[in-house]
C-alpha positions as CSV (number, residue, x, y, z in Angstrom):
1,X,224.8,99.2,-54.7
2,X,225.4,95.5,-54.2
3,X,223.0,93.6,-52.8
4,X,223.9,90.8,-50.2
5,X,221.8,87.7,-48.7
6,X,222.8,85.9,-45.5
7,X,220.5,82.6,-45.5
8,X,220.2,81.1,-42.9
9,X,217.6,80.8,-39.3
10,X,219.8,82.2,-37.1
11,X,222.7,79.0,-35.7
12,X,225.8,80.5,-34.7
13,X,227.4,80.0,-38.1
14,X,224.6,82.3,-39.8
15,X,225.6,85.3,-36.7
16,X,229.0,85.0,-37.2
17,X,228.8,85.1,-41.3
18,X,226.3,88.5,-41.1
19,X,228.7,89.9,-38.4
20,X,231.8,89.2,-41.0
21,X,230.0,90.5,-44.1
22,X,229.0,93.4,-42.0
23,X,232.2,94.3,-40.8
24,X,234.1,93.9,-44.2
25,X,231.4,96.2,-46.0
26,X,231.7,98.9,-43.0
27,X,235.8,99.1,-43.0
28,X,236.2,99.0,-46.9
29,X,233.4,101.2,-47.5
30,X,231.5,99.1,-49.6
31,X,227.9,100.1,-50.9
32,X,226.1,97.2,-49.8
33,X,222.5,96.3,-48.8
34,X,222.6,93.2,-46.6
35,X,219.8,91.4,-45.7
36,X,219.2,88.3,-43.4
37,X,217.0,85.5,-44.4
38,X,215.4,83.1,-42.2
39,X,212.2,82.1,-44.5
40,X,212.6,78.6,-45.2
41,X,211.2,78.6,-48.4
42,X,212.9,82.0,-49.8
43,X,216.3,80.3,-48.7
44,X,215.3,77.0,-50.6
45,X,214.6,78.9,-53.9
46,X,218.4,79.8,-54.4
47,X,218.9,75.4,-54.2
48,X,220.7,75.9,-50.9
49,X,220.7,72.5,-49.1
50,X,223.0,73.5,-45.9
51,X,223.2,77.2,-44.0
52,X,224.8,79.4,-44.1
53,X,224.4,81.2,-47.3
54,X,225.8,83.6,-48.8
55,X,224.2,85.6,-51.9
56,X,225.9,88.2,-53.9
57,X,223.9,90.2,-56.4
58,X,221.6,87.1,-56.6
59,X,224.4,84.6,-57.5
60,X,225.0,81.9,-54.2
61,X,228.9,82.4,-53.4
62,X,228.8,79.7,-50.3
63,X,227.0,77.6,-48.6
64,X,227.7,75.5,-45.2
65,X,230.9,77.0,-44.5
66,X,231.8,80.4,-42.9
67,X,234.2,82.0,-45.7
68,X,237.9,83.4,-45.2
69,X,237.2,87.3,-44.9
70,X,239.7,87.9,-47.7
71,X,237.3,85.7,-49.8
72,X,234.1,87.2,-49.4
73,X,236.0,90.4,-49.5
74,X,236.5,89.5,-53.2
75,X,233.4,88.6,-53.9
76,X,232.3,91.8,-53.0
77,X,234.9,93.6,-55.1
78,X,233.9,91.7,-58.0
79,X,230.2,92.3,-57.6
């Protein structure tokens, strides 16, 4: 199962990335655990200076920007 982390506290950028990864995983039936983080320090310890994040099997993928679909789509492929 992969694991994915979206960082951030909860702006409107950090909704709509969680909704995207979310909706990616459920219509290409990916395996996925996905988990939001809004602890401060937690999202700090993967050196992210800007939300949101996004972490694939503990590896940061982006950060500050909302990703293409077809992008974090293969991320997820590769994970």
């Amino acid at each position: 199962m992969i694991s994915v982390k979206v960082l951030g506290p909860g702006c409107s950028k950090c909704r709509t990335l969680e909704a995207k990864v979310r909706n990616i995983v459920s219509s290409n039936n990916i395996q996925a655990d996905i988990t939001k983080v809004e602890d401060i320090n937690e999202m700090m310890s993967f050196g992210i200076m800007m939300t949101p994040g996004l972490v694939i099997n503990e590896q940061v993928k982006s950060y500050g920007i909302v990703p293409k679909d077809e992008q974090i789509l293969n991320w997820l492929k590769e994970s």
